[in-house]
N, C-alpha and C positions, 0 to 999 in steps of 0.2 A: 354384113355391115354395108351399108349404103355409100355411095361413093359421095366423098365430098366435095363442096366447091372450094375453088380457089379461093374467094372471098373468106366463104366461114374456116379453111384451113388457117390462115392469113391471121383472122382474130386470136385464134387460138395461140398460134405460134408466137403472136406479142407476147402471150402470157407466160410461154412456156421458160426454164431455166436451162439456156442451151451452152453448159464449161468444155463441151468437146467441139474440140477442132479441127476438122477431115479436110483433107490436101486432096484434091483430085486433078487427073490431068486430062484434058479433053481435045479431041480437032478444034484447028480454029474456027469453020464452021459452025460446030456449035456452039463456041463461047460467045461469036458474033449473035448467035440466032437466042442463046440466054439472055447476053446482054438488054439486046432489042425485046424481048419476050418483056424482060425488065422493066422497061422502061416503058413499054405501051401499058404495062400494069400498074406503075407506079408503084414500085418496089422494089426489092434487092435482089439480085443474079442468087443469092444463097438461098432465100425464098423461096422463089422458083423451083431450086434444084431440090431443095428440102422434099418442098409438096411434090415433085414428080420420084422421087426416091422413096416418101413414104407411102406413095398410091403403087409403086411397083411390089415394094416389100409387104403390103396389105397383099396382095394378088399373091404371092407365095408364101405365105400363113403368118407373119408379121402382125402381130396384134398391140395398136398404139396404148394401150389402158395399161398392158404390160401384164395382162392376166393368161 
């Protein structure tokens, strides 16, 4: 699977139906460096974390389609 951009994750994720709610806890570090990530993107700190959670979980056989 080809890795994707930020942008076209971004589209996608509008569309997607997201009812679960995941609590994490992080350094302050990098809630400061999501935040900012954030905001130079124009987007949401949950955004962010989504797309770099789901490009991790691709990387150890995590398959978004769900097949």
């Amino acid at each position: 699977m080809p890795e994707q951009s930020f942008e076209d994750f971004s589209k996608l994720d509008d569309q997607r139906n997201l009812p679960v709610f995941q609590a994490v806890r992080v350094p302050r570090r990098l809630s400061i460096f999501l935040k900012t990530h954030a905001l130079i993107k124009g987007t949401s700190e949950s955004k962010i974390v989504r797309f770099a959670l789901e490009r991790w979980a691709v990387d150890e056989g995590y398959n978004p389609a769900g097949f």
